[in-house]
N, C-alpha and C positions, 0 to 999 in steps of 0.2 A: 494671554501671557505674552510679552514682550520676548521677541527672540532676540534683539539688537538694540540699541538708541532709543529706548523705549517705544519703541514699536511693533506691534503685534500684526498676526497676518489680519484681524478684522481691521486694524488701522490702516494697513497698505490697502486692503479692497475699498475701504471708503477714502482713499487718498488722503487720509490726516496723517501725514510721515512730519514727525517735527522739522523743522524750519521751514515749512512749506513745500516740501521737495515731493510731494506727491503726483509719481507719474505714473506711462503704461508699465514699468518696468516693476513698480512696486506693487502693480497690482496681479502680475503676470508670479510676481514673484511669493507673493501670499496668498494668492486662489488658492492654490494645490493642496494646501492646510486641511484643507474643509473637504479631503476627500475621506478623512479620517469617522466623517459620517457614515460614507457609505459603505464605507469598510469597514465599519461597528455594524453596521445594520445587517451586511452579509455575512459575516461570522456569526451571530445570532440569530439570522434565519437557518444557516447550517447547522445550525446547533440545535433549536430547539423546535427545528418543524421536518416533519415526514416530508412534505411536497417539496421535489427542484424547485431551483428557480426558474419562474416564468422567460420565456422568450422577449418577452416586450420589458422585463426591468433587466437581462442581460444585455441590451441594445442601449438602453439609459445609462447603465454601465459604462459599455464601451466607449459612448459619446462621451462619459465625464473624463475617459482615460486619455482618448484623441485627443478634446478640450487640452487638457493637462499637461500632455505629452510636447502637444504646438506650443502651447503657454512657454514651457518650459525653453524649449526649443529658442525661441524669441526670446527669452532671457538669458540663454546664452550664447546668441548673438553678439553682442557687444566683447564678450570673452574673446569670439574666436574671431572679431575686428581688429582686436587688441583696443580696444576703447575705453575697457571699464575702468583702468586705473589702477589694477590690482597688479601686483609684482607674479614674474613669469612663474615661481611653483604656485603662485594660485588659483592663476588662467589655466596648466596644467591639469591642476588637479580636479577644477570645477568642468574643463572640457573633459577631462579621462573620466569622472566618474560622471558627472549627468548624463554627458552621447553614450558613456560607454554600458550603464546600466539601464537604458533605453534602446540600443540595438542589441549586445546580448539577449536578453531577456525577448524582445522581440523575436529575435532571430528562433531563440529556441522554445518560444511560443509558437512559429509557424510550422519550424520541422516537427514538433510535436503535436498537434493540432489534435489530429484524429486520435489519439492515445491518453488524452487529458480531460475529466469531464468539464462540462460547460460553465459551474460554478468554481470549477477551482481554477478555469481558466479565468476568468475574470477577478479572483483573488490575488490572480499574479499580474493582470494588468493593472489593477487598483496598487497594489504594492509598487511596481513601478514606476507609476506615475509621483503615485507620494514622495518614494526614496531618491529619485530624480531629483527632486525639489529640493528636497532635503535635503541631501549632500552639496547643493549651489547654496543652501543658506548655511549651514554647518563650517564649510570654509570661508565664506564671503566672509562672515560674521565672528568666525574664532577670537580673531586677535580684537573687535571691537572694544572700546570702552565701557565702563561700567561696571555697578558692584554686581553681585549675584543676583537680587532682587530685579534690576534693570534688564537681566539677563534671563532669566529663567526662563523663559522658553525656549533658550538657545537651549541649556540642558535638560530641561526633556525633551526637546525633539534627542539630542545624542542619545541618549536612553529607550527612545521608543525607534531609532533606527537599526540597532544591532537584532531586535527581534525581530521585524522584517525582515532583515538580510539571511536570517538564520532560519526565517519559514522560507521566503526563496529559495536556498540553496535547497533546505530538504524537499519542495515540493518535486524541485527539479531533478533530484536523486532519486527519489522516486519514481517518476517518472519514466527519468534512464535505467532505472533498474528493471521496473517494471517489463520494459521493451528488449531488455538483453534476454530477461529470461524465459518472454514470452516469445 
């Protein structure tokens, strides 16, 4: 599905971006897409399996999240250059919300550490990596060209970002909750 200019994130990973403009930035910038697999796959092992997750696919995990996280990171780069071309509320908002939902979320991943099991810790790095991404393509992309059809993936990702946002917050409430009262 096309999030912008007819380009989808498997188009940015194989560098087919219409007019030839396929580069690291475009690829950096539709990886993170695709973590949506493994974040279907551990919801659905939490779901319908007795056994945690293993050690060695929480470490697979993690690496797709670092992956993701750097990716991200390098893509907003040029943001926080002033290089990308984007008017200053959109270098704003694409710096305030990617850094800032990648060190949050970090930060109170580490103070909580020992108080959060190992798979739901990993749900909220996979979630942040994703949402990361997603809000750098959400603003980049608002104002873009094109009918709805051209666009559709801009709005579902909008659509599949507010239920992330809203399992983060509650996992995180919980969490804090859990520690006030314990």
């Amino acid at each position: 599905m096309p999030f912008a200019f007819d380009t989808s994130p498997w188009d940015a990973v194989t560098l087919r971006v219409p007019g030839n403009q396929g580069n690291w930035w475009h690829f950096l910038a539709g990886a993170p897409a695709f973590l949506a697999f493994p974040m279907i796959w551990l919801r659905l092992r939490s779901l319908f399996s007795e056994r945690p997750s293993t050690a060695a696919g929480r470490r697979v995990i993690w690496s797709f999240v670092g992956l993701s996280v750097c990716g991200t990171a390098l893509v907003e780069t040029p943001f926080l250059l002033h290089l990308a071309g984007t008017s200053d509320w959109q270098r704003f908002a694409v710096l305030g919300l990617g850094f800032g939902v990648m060190i949050a979320s970090g930060v109170l991943l580490f103070l909580r550490r020992r108080r959060i099991a190992p798979t739901r810790a990993c749900i909220l790095g996979l979630d942040t990596a994703y949402l990361a991404n997603m809000v750098l393509i959400l603003v980049v992309y608002a104002g873009a060209p094109g009918s709805f059809w051209t666009r559709s993936g801009w709005f579902v990702a909008m659509v599949i970002v507010w239920p992330i946002v809203i399992e983060m917050v509650c996992i995180f409430a919980g969490i804090f909750q859990t520690s006030a009262g314990g």
